[in-house]
Every structure is written in C-alpha cells, then in structure tokens.
C-alpha positions in Angstrom: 128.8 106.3 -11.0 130.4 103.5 -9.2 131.5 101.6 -11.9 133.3 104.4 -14.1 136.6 103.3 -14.6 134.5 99.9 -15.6 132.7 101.8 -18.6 135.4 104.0 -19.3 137.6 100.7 -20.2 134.6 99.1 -21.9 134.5 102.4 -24.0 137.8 102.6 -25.0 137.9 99.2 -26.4 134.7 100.1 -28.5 135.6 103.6 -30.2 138.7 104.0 -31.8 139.9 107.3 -31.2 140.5 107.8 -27.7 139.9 111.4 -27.9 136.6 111.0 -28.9 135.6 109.9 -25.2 135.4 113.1 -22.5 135.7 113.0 -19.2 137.9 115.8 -17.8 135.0 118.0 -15.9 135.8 120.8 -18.4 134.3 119.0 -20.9 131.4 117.3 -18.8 130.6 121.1 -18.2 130.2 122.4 -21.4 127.9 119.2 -22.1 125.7 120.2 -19.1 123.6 122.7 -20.7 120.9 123.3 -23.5 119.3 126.5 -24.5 116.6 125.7 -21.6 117.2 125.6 -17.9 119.1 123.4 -15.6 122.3 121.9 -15.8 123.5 118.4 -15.7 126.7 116.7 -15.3 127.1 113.5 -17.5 130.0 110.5 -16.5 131.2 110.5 -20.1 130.8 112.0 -23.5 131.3 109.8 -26.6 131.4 111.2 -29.9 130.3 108.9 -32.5 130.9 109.0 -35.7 128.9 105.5 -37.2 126.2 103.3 -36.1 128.3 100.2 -35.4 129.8 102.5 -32.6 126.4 103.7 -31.9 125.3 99.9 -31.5 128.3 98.8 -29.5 128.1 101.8 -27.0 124.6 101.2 -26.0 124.9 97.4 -25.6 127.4 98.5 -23.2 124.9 100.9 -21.5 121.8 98.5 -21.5 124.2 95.4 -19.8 125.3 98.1 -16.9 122.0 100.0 -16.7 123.9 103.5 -17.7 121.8 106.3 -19.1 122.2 107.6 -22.4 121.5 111.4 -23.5 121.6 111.3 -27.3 122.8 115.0 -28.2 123.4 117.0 -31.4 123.7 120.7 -31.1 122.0 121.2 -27.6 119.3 124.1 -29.4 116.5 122.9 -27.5 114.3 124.9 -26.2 112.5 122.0 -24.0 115.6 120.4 -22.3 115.7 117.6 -24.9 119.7 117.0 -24.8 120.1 117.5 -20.8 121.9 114.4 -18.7 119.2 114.6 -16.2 120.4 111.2 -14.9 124.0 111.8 -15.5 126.0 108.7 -17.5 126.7 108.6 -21.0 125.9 111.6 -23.4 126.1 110.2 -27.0 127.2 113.4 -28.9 126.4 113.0 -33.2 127.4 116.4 -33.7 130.7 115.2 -35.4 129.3 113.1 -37.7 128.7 114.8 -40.6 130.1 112.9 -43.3 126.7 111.8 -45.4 124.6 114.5 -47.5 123.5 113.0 -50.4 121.0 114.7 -52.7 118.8 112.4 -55.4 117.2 114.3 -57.6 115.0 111.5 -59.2 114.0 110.2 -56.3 113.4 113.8 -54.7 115.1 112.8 -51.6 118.1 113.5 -49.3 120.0 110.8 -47.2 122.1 112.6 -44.4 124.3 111.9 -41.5 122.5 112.8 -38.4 125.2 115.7 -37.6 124.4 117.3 -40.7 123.4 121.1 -40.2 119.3 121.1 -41.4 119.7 124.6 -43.5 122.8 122.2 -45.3 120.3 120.7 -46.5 118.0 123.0 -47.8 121.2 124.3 -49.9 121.8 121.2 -51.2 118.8 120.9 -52.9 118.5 123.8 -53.7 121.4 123.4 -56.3 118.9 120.8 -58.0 115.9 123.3 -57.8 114.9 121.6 -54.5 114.1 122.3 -51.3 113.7 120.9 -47.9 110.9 122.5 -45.9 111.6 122.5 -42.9 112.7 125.5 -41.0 113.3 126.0 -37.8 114.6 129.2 -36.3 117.8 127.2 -35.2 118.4 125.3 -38.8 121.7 127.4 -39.2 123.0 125.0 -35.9 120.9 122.8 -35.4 121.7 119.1 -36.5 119.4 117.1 -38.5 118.8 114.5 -35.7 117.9 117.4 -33.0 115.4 118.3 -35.5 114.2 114.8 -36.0 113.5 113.7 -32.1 112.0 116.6 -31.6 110.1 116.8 -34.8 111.1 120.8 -35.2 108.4 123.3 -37.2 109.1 126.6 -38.5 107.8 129.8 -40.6 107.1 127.2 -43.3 105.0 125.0 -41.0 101.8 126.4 -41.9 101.6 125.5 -45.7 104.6 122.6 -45.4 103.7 121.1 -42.1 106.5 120.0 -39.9 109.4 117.7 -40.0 107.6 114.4 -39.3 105.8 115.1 -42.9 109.5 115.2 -44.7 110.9 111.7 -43.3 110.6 108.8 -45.4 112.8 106.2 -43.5 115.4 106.1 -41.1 118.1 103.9 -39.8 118.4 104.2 -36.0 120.2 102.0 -33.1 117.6 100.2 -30.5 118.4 100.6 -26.4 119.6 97.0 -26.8 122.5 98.0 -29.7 120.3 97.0 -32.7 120.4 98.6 -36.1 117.0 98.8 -37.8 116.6 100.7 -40.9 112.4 101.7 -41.4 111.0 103.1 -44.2 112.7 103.6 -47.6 112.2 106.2 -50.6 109.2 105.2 -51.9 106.7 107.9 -51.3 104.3 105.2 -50.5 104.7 102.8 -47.4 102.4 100.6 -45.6 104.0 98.1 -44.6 103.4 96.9 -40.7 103.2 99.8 -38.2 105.0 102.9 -39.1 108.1 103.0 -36.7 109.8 105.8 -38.6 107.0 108.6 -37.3 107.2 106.7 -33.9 110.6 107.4 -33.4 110.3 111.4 -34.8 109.1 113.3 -32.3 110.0 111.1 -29.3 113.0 112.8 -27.6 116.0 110.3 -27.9 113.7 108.2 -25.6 113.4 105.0 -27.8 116.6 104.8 -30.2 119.8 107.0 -31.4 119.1 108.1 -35.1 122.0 107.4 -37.0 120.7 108.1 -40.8 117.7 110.0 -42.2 116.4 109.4 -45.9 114.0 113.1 -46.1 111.6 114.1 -48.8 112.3 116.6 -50.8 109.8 118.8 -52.8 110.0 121.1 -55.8 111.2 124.7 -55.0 108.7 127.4 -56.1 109.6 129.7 -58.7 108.3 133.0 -56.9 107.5 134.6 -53.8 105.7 137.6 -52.7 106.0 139.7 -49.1 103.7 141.3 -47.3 103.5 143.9 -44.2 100.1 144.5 -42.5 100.3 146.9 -39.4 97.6 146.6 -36.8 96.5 149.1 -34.1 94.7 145.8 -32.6 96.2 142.5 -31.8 92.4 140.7 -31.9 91.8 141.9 -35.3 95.4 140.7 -36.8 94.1 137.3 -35.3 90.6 137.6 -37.1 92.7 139.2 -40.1 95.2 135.4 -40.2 91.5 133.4 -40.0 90.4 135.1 -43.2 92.9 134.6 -45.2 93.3 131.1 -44.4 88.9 130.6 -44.9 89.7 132.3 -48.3 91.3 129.4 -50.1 94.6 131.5 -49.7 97.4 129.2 -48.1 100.4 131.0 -47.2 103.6 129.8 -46.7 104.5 132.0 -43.9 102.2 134.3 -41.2 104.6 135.8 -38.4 103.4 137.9 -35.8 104.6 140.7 -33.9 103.0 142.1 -30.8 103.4 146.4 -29.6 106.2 144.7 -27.0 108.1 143.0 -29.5 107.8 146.1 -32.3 109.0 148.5 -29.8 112.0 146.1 -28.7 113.1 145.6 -32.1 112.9 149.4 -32.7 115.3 150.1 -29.3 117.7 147.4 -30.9 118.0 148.5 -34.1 115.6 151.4 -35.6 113.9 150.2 -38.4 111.3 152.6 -38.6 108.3 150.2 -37.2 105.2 152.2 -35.5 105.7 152.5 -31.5 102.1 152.9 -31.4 100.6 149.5 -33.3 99.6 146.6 -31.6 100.6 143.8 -33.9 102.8 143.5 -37.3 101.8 140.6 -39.5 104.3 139.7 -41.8 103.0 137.3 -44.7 104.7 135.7 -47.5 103.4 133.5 -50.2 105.0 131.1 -52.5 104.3 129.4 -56.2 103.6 130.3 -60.0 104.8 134.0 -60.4 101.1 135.2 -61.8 98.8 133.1 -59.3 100.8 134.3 -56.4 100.7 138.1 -57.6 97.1 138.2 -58.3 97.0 136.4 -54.4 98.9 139.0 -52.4 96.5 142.2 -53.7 93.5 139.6 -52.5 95.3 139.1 -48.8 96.0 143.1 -49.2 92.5 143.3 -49.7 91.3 141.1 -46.7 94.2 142.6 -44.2 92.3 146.2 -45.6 88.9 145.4 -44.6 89.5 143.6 -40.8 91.0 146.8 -39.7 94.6 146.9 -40.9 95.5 150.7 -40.4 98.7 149.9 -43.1 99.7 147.3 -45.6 102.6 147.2 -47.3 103.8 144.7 -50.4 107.2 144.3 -51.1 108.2 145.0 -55.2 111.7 143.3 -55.2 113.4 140.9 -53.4 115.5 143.3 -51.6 112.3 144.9 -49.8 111.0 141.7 -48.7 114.1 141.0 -46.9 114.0 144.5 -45.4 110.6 143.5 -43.9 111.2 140.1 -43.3 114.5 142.1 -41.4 112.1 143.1 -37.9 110.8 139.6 -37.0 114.3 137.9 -37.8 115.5 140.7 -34.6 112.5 139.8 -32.6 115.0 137.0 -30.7 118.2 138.9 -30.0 115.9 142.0 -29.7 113.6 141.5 -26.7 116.4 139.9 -24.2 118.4 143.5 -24.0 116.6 144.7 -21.0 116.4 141.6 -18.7 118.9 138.5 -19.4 116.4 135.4 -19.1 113.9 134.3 -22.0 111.1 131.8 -21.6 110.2 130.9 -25.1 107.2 128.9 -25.2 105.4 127.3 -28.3 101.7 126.8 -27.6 99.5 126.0 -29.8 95.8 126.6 -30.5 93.2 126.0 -33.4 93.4 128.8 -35.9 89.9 129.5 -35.2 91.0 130.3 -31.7 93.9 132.6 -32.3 92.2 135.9 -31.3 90.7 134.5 -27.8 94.4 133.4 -27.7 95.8 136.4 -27.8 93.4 138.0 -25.4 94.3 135.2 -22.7 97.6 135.9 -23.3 97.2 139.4 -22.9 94.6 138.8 -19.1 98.1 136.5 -18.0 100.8 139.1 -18.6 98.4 141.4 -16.6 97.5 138.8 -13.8 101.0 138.0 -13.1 102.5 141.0 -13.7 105.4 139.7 -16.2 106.7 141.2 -19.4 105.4 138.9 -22.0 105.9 139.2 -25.9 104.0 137.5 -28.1 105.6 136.8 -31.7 105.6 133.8 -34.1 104.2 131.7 -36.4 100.4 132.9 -36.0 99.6 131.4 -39.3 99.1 128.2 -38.2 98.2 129.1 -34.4 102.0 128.1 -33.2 102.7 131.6 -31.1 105.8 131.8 -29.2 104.6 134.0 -26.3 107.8 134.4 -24.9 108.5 136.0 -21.0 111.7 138.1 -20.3 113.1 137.9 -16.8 115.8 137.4 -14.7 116.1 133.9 -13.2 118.3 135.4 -10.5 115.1 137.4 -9.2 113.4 134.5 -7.0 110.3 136.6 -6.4 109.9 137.6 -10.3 110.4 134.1 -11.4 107.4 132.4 -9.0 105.5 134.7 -11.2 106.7 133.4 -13.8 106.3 129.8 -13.5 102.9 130.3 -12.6 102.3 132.1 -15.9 103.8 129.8 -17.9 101.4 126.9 -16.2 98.5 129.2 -17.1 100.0 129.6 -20.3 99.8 125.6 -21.1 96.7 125.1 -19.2 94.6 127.7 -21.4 96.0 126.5 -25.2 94.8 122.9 -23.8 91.6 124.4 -22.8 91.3 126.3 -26.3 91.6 122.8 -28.0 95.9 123.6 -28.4 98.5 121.4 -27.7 101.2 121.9 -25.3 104.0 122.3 -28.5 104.0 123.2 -31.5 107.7 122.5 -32.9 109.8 122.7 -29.2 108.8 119.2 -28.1 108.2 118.6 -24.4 111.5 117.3 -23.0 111.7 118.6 -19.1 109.8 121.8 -19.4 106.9 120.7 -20.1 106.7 117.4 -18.7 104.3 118.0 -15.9 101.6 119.1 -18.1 101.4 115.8 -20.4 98.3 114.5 -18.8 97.0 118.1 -18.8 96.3 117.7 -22.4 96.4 113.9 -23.0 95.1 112.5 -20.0 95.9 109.7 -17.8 94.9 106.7 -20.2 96.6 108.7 -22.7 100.3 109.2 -20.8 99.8 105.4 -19.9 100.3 104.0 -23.2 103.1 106.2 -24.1 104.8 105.1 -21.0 104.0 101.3 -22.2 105.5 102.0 -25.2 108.8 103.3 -23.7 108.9 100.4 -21.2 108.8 98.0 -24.2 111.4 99.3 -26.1 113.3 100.5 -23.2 112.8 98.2 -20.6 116.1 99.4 -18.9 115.1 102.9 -18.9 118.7 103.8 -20.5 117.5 106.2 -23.2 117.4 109.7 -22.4 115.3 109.1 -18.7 113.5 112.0 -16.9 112.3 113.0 -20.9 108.2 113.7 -21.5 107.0 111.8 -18.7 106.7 113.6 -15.5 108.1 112.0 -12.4 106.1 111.5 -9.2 105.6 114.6 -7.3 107.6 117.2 -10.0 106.9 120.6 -11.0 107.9 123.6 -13.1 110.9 124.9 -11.7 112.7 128.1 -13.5 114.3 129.7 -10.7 117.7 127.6 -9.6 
C-alpha cells in the first residue's frame, strides 16, 4: 500500500486506543487465515468497538479507495473473512458489550461480537430460545453468522438465520449509519434492506447491531437412532417422515465412512458394518411429541431400518446425539486437510443425492464422507486429504466442481448455511445464471461503487478457478 503511513495517521486520529490498530506482521499473520484455504496479508487491523468508529473508518477507506474485510471470528468455511485484496480488516470480535433480552417483545438486541450460543442462553433464562445453530455457535460471533446467513441442525423445522432478524443497524461503504427494520414482527415498509444485507458476505455494509426474534422454547424433546445397512433407503426413510405431517427439528446423517471414523476416535459401540446412522430429534408438547417418535419408529421400521433406537432420558439422547457431535474432529485423524462442503438439494432428491455422491468418491478416487443435516437436504459431504499431495488434491478439486455442478443439476443450491465467499465463487452462474449474477453485481456496484467492501467475495473474477492445492 503506498499510502500506509497516510491511513495509519488517518486511523489513529479516528480510534481512540492506539492499541486497537495492528500492524506489526505478527499480527497481520494471524488475521490472514479462516477455517477455508488461502492466506492473506491485510495493511492494518482495526478493532472496533462502536459504529461511530465503524462510520469514521470507512469514510476513510471509501476517500482512499482501501479495501475493507469485515471480520468476527474467522469460522468460515467459504473464505468469507479473508483480505483477498489486502488493506483494512475491520475486526468486531471485541465488541461485545450489548445482549439484551426482551421478553415481551420476544426479541434480543446484541453487539455484533456477541458469541451466537450467548444468545441462545440468554433467552433461555426467560424460557426462550434463539434458533439458530450453527456447528460453530460456541465461537462464532453474531455478525459472522448474520453475512453469511449460517443454518444448523435446527434448520429444518426453524429455517435459518435470515428468518430470526427483524432489524439491524449497519454502516454503509460511504460511513453511513442506517438502522432497518425494528421489533415489530410485521414490516413492510419500502424494500426490505435488513434480508438484503444477511446473507451478502460483508460486501455491502459492516453490521454493527442486530435486533433477532426470539421464539418460545419447547417444553420437551425426544431422540431417536435409526441404523441403516443402506444409505438410499435412510434417504427414502428422511422423505417419509417429512410427507407424514411429522416435522422434526433435527435429521443428521451419518455415512459407513463417517461411523467407522468415529468408532477409531472414540468407540462408542456404532456398527462397522451399516451404511448410514440417522439421528432424529423432535421437539414440542410432551404427549404429541411421544406419540410422534413411535410413528417415525414406525416409518424408519418399514423403509428398511435394520435398528431403531429411542432414547428414555435425557442422558441417552445425549449419548446418541454423542457420535455425530465427533463426526468433525473424528474423520480428519488419518489425513490433515478437510473440504467441508454444504450442498444442497430438494428433499425429494436426497437419495439420487447420495448415489451421485457415492459415483464421485469412486470416479475420482477421494475419501469422501458424507454427514449432516439430511433433514432438510443440506449434506456436508466432506473430502479428507492432504493439501500438500499436489496429485491428490487435482482430484479433489475436480470432485468438488462435480460436487456443485450435480446439487445444481438436482434442483440444489450451491450452500446451504456456508455462504459462497471464495470457494465457491466460480460456480455462481452455474446455478443462477448470467442475467442472474448481473444484477447482483449491479446491486454491489450501487452501494459500493468504490469496490472497498470485502472485494474478490461471491463474484468470480475473470478467468478464476477452484484452487485447493497452494
């Protein structure tokens, strides 16, 4: 940047605390990374702690064309937080100050540093919860979640984070404060900004505050186990349950890979010899729910379930619930790299899905596992590798591009809860087309005219590809 010292001055006489600015390369390091690939240097790192810095650091940035990388806890999955373009990352992480809990209202108001599963306990001291809940919550910051509009086990009968946010205050690429939204459950007013600016990456704005719904927590829960010595009939088994007016709040897959990992990480006792573990859990009145879980017994019974299991206290839930919470740390002992992808297809189309999946991992001779949230047809078929093999990892690439292109083809979408970020960029018009990307890019040049926030984010540059290998 040849106008550093420049900013760096300009900086200083906008945040307070001098500390809060990083520059030594130690610190520019550690900001380089996400939980994706690549690594990126930013110039500096600010760490902002309330939207009138917020506003006066990007009016510095718009006036001397600097990018900004808005960052939280750097979870992503997608490459959301990377400095692809070097400059300014604005790190919110710090600010945490604001989790406020309105129990009439049914609504939370939080600082965008705020840990999400925070909140979730908050409210839950009111007999509340928030939704919402991503695999990361216990890290993650409440704005991470919010550009990248983050799912979860809950997603199938809750939906995903975009359904929780009633307004938000955020800072414009040009320094503005706008607040959109409120906490009336109702709001029509004009076009809806606030689900514009979930979901789209730290590409438009810097959330600064989020006002979140907040629902009633049920009173009861039941667990489930179905073991499967077929992977297409657990999908067929997930598409009658949800055609029988039975709406789970969770359906979590396992595949034989990711059983027999699990078991060589920490025996549990799971069958070697099954092809998929479904784990289901339902939620409401204590009676309905009971009456429920023999009915989804029934239905796992008679589309080949070679097992079923229901849990009679709370303590055995959470034993079963124990082998899909390993799945993560489980399946990366044998190689080091992890390529955790969130596809997602119709529910109708889970089973061809799975066979797909299962025609890639033989094609390109990689070891895929295929576990997640099949309820709702967000798998996470997930390839372990090592990046430093350059041989394995062009095999890779090219199964994760045939992993994209065949959820598009079944009808899917390229994410389910990960958002696109760099990983996926080449394969927007893939599923939206070229018309489609156009106007998203005519929506970014409007608000963004500059290009400051967060460039080289969902839209694919000229000539670029997946790359995995480094």
């Amino acid at each position: 940047m040849e106008n550093a010292d420049n900013i760096y001055r300009q900086l200083k006489e906008v945040i307070t605390d001098p500390n809060r600015i990083l520059s030594n390369i130690e610190d520019l390091c550690s900001y380089s990374f996400d939980a994706s690939f690549g690594s990126f240097l930013p110039e500096f790192v600010v760490q902002v702690t309330s939207a009138d810095e917020v506003s006066k650091v990007m009016k510095i940035a718009n006036k001397e064309k600097v990018p900004v990388t808005p960052r939280g806890s750097a979870s992503s999955l997608s490459g959301g937080p990377l400095p692809v373009k070097g400059g300014i990352v604005l790190d919110v992480s710090l600010w945490n100050d604001l989790l406020l809990i309105d129990p009439d209202d049914l609504v939370a108001v939080v600082s965008p540093g705020i840990i999400t599963a925070r909140i979730d306990e908050a409210a839950n001291k009111y007999g509340l919860m928030y939704p919402p809940d991503p695999s990361s919550s216990n890290i993650s910051t409440i704005a991470g979640n919010l550009a990248e509009n983050s799912g979860g086990p809950r997603g199938l009968k809750y939906g995903v984070t975009k359904d929780y946010v009633l307004g938000l205050e955020f800072v414009t690429p040009e320094g503005n404060i706008i607040r959109t939204g409120g906490r009336t459950v109702k709001n029509v007013t004009g076009y809806d900004l606030t689900k514009l600016i979930v979901g789209s990456e730290g590409t438009l704005g810097v959330i600064t505050e989020a006002t979140l719904r907040l629902l009633p927590k049920p009173p009861a829960s039941e667990t489930l186990m179905a073991i499967f010595d077929d992977l297409i009939s657990s999908g067929k088994a997930i598409s009658k349950v949800l055609s029988s007016g039975i709406i789970p709040s969770k359906i979590e897959l396992m595949d034989q890979a990711s059983i027999r990992a699990v078991e060589d990480y920490q025996p549990l006792g799971l069958p070697l010899d099954a092809e998929a573990i479904l784990l289901i859990e339902l939620d409401g009145h204590p009676s309905a729910i009971r009456d429920e879980i023999i009915k989804v017994k029934e239905i796992m019974d008679l589309t080949g379930a070679i097992q079923t299991v229901i849990a009679d206290t709370e303590d055995e839930a959470k034993e079963l619930w124990k082998a899909r919470k390993l799945v993560s740390p489980a399946i990366v002992k044998t190689k080091p790299t992890k390529i955790s992808e969130d596809a997602t297809v119709p529910r109708s189309q889970i089973p061809e899905f799975f066979k797909r999946l299962n025609d890639i991992k033989k094609k390109y001779d990689v070891s895929l596992v295929v576990f997640g949230h099949a309820g709702d047809g967000n798998l996470h078929p997930n390839i372990i590798c090592d990046k430093r093999d350059k041989e394995e990892m062009v095999r890779v690439e090219k199964a994760v591009a045939e992993i994209f292109k065949t959820a598009v083809e079944l009808g899917g979408t390229l994410s389910g809860e990960h958002g696109i970020g760099t990983m996926k960029a080449t394969f927007m018009e893939l599923e939206l087309g070229e018309h489609g990307v156009d106007m998203m890019k005519r929506i970014k040049q409007a608000w963004d005219p500059n290009n400051i926030m967060n460039p080289g984010k969902i839209f694919p540059e000229k000539g670029q590809k997946l790359v995995l290998s480094e």
